[in-house]
PDB file as gemmi writes it, atoms N, CA and C in Angstrom:
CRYST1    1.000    1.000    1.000  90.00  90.00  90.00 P 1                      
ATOM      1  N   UNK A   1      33.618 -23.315  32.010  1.00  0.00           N  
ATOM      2  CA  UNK A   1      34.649 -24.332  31.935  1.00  0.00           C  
ATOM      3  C   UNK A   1      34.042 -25.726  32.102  1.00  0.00           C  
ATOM      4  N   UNK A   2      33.064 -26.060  32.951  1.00  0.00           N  
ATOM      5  CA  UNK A   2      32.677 -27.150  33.432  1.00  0.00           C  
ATOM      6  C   UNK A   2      31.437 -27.425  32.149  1.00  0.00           C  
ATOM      7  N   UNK A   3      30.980 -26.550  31.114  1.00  0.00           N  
ATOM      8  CA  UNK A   3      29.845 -27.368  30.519  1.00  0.00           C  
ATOM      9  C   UNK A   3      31.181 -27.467  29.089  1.00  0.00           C  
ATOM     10  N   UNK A   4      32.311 -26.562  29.070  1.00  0.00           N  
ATOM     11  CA  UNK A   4      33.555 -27.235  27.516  1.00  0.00           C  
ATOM     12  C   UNK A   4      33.733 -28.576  28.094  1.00  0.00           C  
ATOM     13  N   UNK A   5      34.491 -29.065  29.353  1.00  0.00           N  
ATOM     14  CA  UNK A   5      34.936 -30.101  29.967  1.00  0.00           C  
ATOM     15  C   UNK A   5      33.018 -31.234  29.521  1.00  0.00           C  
ATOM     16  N   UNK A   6      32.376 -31.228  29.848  1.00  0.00           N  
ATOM     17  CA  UNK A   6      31.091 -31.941  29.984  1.00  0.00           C  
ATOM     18  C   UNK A   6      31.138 -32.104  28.423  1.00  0.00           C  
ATOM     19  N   UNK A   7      31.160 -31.291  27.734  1.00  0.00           N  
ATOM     20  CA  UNK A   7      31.055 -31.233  25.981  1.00  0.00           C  
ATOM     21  C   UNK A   7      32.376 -32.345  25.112  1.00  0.00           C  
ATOM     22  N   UNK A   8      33.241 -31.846  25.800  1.00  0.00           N  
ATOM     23  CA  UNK A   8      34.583 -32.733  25.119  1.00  0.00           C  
ATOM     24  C   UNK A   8      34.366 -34.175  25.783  1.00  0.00           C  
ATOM     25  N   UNK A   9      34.055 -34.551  27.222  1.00  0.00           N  
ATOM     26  CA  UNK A   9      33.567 -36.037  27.949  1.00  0.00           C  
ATOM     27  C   UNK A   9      32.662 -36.536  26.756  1.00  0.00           C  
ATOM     28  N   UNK A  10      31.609 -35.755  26.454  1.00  0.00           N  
ATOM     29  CA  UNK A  10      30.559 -36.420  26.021  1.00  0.00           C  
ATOM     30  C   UNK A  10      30.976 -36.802  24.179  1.00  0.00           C  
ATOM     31  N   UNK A  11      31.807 -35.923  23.614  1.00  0.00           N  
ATOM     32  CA  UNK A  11      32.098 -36.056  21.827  1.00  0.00           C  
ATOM     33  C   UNK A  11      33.593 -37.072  21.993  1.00  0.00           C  
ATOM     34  N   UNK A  12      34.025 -36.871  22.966  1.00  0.00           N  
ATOM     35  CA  UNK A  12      35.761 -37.306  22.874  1.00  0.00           C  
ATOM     36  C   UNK A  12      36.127 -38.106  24.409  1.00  0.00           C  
ATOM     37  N   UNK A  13      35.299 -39.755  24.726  1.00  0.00           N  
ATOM     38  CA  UNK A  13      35.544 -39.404  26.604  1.00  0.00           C  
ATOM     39  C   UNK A  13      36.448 -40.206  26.884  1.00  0.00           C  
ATOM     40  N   UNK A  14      37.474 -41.050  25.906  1.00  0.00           N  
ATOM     41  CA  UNK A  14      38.895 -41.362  26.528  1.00  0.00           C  
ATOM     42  C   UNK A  14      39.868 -40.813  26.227  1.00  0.00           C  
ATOM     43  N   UNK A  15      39.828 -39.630  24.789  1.00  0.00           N  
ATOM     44  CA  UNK A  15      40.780 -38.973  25.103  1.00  0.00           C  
ATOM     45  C   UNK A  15      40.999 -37.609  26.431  1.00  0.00           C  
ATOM     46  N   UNK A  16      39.513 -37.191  26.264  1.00  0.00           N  
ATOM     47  CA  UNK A  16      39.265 -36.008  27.179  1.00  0.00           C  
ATOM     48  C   UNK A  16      39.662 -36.714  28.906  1.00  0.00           C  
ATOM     49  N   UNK A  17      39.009 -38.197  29.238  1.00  0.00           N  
ATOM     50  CA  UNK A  17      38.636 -38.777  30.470  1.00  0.00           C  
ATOM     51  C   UNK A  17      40.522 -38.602  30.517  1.00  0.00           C  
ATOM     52  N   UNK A  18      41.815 -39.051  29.654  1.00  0.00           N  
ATOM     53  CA  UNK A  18      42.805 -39.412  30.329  1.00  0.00           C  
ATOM     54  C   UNK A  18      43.619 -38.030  30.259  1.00  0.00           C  
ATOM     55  N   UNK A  19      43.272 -36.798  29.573  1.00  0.00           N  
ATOM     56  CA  UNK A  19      43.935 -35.311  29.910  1.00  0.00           C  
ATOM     57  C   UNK A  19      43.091 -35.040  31.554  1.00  0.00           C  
ATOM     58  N   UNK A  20      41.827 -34.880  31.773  1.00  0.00           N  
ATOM     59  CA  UNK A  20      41.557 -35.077  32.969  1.00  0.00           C  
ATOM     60  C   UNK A  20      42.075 -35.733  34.083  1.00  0.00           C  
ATOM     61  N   UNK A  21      42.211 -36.861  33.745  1.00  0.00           N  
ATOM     62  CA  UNK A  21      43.019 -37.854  34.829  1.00  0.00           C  
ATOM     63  C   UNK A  21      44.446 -37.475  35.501  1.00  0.00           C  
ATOM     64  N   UNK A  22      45.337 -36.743  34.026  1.00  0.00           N  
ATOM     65  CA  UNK A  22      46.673 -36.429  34.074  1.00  0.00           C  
ATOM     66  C   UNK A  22      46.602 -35.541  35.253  1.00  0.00           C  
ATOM     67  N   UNK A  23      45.527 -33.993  35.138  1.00  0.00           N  
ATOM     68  CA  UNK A  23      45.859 -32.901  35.352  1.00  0.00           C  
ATOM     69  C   UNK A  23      45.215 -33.189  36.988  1.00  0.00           C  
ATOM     70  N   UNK A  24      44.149 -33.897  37.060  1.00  0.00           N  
ATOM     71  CA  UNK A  24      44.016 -34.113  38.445  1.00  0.00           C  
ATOM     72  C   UNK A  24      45.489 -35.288  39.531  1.00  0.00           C  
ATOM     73  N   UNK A  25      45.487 -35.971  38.941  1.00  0.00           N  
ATOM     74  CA  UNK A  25      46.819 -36.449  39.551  1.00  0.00           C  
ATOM     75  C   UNK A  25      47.994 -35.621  39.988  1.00  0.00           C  
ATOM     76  N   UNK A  26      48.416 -34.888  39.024  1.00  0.00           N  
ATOM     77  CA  UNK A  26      49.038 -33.481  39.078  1.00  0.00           C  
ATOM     78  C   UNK A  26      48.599 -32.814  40.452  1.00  0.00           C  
ATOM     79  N   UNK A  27      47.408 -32.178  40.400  1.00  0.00           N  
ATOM     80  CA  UNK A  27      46.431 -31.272  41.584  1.00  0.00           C  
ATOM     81  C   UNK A  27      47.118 -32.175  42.563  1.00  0.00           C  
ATOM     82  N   UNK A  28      46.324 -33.614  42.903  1.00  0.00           N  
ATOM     83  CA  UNK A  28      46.648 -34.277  43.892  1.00  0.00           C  
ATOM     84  C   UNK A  28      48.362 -34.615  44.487  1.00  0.00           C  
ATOM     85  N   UNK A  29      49.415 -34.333  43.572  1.00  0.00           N  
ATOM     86  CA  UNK A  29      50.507 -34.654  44.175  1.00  0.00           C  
ATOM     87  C   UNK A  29      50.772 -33.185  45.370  1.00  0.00           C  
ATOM     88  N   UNK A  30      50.468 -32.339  44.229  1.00  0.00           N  
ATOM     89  CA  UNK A  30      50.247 -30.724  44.630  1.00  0.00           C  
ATOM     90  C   UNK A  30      50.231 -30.689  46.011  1.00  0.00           C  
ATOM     91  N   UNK A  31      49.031 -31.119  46.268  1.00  0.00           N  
ATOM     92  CA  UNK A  31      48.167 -31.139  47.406  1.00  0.00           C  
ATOM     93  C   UNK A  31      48.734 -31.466  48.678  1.00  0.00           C  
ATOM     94  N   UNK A  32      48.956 -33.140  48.305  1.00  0.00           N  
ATOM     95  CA  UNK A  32      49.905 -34.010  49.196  1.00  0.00           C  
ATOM     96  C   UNK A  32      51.243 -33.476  49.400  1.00  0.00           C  
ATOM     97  N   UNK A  33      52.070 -32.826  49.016  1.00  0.00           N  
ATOM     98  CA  UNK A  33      52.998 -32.505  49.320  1.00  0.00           C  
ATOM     99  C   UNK A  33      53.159 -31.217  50.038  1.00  0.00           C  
ATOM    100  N   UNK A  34      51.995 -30.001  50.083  1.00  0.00           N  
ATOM    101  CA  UNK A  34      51.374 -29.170  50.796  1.00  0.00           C  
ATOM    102  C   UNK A  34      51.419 -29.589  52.450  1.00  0.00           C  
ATOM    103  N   UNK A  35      50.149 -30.870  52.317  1.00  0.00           N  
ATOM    104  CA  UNK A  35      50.571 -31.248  53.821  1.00  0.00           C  
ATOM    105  C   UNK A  35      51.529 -31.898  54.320  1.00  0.00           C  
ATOM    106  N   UNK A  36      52.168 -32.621  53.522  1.00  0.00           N  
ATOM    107  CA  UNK A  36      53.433 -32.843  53.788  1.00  0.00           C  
ATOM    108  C   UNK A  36      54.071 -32.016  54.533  1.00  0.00           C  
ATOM    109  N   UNK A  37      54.316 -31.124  54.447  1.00  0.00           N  
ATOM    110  CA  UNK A  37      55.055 -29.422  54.327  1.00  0.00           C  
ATOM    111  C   UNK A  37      54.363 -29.613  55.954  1.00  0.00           C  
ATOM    112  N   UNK A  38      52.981 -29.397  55.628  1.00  0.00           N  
ATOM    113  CA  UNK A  38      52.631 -28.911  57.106  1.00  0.00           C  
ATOM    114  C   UNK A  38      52.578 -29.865  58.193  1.00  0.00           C  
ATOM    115  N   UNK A  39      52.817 -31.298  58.001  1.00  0.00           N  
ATOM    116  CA  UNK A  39      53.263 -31.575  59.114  1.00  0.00           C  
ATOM    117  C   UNK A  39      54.368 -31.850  59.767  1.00  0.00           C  
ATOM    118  N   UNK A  40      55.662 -31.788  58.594  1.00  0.00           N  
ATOM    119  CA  UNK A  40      56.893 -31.598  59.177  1.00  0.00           C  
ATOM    120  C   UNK A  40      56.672 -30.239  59.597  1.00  0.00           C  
ATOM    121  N   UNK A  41      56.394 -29.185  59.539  1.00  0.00           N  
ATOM    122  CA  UNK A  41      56.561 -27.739  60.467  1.00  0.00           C  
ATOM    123  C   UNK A  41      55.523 -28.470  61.740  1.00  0.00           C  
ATOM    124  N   UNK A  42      54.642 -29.060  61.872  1.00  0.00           N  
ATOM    125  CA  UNK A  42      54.014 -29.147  63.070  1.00  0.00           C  
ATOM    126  C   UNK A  42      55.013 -30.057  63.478  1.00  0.00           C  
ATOM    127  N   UNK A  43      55.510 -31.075  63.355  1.00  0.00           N  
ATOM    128  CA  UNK A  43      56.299 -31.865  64.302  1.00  0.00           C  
ATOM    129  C   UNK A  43      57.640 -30.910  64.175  1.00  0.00           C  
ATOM    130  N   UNK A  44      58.258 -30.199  63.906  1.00  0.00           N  
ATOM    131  CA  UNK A  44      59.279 -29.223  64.093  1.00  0.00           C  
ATOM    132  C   UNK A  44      58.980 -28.473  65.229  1.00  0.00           C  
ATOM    133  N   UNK A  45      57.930 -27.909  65.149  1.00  0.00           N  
ATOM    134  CA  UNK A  45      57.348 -26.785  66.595  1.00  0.00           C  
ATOM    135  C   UNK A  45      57.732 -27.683  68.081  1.00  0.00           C  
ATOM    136  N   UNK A  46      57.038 -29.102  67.594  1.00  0.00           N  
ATOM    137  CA  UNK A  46      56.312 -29.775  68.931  1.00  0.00           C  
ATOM    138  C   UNK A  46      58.331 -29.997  69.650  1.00  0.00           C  
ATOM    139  N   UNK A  47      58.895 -30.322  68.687  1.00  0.00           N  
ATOM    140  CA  UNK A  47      60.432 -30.837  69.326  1.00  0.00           C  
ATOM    141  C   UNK A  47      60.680 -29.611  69.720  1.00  0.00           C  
ATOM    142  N   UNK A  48      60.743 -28.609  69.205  1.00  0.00           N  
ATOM    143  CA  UNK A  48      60.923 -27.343  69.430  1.00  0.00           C  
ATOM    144  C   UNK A  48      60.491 -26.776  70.781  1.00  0.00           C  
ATOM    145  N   UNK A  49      59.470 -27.078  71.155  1.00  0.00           N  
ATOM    146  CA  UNK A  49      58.480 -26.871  72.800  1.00  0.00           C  
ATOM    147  C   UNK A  49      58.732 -27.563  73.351  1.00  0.00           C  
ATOM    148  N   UNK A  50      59.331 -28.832  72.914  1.00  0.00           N  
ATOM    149  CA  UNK A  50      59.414 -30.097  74.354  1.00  0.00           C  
ATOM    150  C   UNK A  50      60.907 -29.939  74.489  1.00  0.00           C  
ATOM    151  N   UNK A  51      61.979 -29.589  73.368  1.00  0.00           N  
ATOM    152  CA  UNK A  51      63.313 -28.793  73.903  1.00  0.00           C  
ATOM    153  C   UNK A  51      63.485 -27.417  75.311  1.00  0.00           C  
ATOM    154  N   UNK A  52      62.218 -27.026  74.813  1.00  0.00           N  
ATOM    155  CA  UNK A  52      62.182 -25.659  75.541  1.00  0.00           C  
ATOM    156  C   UNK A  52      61.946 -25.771  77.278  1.00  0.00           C  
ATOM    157  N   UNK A  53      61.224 -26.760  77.620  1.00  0.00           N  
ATOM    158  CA  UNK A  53      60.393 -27.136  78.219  1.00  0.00           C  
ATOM    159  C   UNK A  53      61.614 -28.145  79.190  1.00  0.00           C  
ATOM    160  N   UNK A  54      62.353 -28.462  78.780  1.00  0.00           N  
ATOM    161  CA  UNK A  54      62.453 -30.089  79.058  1.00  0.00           C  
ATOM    162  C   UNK A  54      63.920 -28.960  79.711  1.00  0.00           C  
ATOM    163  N   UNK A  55      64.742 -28.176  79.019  1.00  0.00           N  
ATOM    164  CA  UNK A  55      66.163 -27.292  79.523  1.00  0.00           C  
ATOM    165  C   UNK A  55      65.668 -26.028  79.131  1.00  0.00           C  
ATOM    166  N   UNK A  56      65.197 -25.051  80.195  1.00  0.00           N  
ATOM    167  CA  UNK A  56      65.343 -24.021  80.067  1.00  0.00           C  
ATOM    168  C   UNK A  56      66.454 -22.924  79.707  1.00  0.00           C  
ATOM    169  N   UNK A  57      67.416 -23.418  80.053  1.00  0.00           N  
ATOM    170  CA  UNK A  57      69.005 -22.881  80.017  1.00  0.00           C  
ATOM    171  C   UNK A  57      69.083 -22.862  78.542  1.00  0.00           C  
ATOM    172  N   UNK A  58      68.543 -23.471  77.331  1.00  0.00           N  
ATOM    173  CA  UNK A  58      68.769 -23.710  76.165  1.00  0.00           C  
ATOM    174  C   UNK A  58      68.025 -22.368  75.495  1.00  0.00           C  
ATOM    175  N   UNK A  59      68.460 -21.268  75.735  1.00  0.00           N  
ATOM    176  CA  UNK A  59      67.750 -20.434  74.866  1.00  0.00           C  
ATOM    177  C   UNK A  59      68.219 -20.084  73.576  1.00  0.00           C  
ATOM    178  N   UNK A  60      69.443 -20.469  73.647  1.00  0.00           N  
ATOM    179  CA  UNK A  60      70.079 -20.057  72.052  1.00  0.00           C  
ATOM    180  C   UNK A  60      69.432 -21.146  70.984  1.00  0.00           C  
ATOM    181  N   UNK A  61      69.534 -22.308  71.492  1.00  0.00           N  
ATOM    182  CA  UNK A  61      68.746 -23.463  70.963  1.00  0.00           C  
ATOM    183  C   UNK A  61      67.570 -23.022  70.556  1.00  0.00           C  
ATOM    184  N   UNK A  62      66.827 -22.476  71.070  1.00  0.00           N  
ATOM    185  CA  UNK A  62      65.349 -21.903  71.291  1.00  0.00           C  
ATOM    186  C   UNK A  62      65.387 -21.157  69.850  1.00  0.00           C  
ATOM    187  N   UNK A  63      66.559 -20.086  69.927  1.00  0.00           N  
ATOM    188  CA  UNK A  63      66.318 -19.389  69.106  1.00  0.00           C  
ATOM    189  C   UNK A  63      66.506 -20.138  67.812  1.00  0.00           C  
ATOM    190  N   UNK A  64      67.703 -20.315  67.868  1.00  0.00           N  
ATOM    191  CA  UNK A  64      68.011 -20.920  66.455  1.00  0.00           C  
ATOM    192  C   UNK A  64      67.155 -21.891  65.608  1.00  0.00           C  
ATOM    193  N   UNK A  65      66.033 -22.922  66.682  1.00  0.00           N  
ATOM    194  CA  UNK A  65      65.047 -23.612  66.342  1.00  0.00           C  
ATOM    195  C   UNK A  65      63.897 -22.533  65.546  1.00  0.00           C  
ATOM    196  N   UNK A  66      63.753 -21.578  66.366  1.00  0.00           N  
ATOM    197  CA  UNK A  66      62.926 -20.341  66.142  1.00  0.00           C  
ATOM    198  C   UNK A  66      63.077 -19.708  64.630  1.00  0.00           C  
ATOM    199  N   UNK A  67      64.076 -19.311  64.344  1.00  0.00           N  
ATOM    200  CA  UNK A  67      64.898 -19.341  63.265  1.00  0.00           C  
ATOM    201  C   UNK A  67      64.394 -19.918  61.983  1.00  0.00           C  
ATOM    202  N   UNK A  68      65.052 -21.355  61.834  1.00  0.00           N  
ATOM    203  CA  UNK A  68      64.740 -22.624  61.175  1.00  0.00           C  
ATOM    204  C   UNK A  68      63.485 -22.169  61.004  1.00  0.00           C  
ATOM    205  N   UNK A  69      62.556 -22.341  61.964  1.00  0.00           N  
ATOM    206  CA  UNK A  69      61.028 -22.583  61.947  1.00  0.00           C  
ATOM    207  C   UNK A  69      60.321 -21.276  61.170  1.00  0.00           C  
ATOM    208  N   UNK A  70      60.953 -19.754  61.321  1.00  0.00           N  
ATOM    209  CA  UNK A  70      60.559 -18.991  60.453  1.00  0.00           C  
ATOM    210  C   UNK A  70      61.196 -19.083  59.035  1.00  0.00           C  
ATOM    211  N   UNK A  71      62.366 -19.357  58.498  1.00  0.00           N  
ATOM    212  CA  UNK A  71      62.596 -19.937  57.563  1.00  0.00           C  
ATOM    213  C   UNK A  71      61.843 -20.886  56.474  1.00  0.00           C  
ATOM    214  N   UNK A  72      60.966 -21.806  57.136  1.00  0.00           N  
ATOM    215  CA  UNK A  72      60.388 -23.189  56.855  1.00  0.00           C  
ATOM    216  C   UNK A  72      58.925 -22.280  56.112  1.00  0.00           C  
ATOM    217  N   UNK A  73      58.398 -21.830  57.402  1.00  0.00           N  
ATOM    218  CA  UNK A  73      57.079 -21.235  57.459  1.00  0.00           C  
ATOM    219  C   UNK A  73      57.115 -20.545  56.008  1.00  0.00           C  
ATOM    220  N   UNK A  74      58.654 -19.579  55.771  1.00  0.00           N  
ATOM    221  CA  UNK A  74      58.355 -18.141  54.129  1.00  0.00           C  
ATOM    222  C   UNK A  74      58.272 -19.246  53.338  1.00  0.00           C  
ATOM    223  N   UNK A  75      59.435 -20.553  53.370  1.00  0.00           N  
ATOM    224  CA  UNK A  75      59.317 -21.260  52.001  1.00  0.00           C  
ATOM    225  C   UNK A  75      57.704 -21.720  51.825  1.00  0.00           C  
ATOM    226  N   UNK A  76      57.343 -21.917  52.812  1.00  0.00           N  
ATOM    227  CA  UNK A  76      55.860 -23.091  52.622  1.00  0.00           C  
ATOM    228  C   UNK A  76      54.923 -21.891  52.171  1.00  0.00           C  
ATOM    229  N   UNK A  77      55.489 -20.736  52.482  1.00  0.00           N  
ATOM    230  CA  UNK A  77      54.226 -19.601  52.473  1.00  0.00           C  
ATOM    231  C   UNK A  77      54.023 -19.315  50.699  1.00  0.00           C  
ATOM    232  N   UNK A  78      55.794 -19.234  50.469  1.00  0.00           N  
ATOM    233  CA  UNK A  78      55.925 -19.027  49.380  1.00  0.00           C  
ATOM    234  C   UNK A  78      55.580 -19.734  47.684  1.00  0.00           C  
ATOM    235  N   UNK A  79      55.650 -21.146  48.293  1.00  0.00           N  
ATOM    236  CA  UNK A  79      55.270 -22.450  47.589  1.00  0.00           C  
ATOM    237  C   UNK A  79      53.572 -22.224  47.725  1.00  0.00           C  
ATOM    238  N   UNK A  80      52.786 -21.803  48.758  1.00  0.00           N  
ATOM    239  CA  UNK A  80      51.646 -21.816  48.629  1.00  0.00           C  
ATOM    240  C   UNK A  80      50.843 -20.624  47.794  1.00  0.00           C  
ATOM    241  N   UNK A  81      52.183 -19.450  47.658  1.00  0.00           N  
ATOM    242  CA  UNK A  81      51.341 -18.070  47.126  1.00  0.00           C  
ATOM    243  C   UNK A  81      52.075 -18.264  45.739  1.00  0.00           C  
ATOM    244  N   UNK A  82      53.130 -19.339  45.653  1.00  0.00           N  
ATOM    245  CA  UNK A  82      53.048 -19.613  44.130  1.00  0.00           C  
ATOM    246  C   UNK A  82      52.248 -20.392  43.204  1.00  0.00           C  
ATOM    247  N   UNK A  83      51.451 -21.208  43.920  1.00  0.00           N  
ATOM    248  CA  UNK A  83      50.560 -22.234  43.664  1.00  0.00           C  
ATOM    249  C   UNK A  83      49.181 -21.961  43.272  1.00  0.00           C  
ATOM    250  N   UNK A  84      48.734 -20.999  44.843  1.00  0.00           N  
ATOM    251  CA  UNK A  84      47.509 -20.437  44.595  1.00  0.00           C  
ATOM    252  C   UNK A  84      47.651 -19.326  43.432  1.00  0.00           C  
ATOM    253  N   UNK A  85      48.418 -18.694  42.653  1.00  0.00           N  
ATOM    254  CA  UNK A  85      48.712 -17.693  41.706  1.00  0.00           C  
ATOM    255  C   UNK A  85      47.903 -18.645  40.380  1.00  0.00           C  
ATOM    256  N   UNK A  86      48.938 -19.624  40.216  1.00  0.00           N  
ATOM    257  CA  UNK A  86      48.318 -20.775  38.814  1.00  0.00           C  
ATOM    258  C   UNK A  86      46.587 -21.820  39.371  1.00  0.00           C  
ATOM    259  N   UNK A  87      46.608 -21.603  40.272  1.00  0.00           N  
ATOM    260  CA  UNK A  87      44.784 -21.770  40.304  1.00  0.00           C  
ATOM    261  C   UNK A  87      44.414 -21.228  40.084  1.00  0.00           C  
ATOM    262  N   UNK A  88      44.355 -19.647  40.260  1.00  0.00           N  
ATOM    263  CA  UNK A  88      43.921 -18.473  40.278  1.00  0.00           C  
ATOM    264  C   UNK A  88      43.070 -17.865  39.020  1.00  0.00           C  
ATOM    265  N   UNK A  89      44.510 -18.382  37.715  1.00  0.00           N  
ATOM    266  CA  UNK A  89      44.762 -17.861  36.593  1.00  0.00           C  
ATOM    267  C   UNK A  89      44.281 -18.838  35.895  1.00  0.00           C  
ATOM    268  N   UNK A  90      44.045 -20.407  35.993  1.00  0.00           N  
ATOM    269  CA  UNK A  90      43.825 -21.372  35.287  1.00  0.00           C  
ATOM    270  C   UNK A  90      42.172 -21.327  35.949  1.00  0.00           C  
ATOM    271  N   UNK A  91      41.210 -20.577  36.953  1.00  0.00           N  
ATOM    272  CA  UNK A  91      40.132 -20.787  36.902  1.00  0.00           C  
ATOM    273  C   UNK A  91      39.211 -19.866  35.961  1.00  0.00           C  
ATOM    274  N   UNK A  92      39.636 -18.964  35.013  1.00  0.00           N  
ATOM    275  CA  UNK A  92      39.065 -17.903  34.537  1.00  0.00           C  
ATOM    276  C   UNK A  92      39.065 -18.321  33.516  1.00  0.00           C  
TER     277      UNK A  92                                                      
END                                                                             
């Protein structure tokens, strides 16, 4: 893949340089919005522990945060094992 990509740069390199450009921008929103993902679940946990912490009596709270938070975790899991599928298939 990397000596077609090197071949089309070198015969064709602003049309090839701006399909490159597209598909990495693409990758990169990808990406960014990945951690995105993961640091709203990390600041979700942390309110989540300093709720816990702060009123013990709050266990339903607890749970239901608990809840949410496994909820969050399948979507992000799911967004990530749909993602890694089309890398997967687009590196071969």
């Amino acid at each position: 893949m990397a000596l077609v990509l090197g071949l089309l740069l070198l015969f064709w390199p602003t049309k090839t340089l701006a399909v490159v450009a597209i598909f990495r921008g693409i990758n990169f929103l990808i990406t960014a919005g990945m951690r995105a993902l993961d640091i709203l679940l990390g600041l979700f946990v942390m309110v989540a522990g300093i709720t816990v912490l702060a009123v013990p009596a709050w266990t339903a709270m607890w749970l239901l945060m608990t809840a949410i938070m496994l909820i969050i975790l399948g979507i992000v899991g799911l967004v990530r094992a749909l993602t890694l599928g089309k890398k997967i298939t687009h590196t071969r």
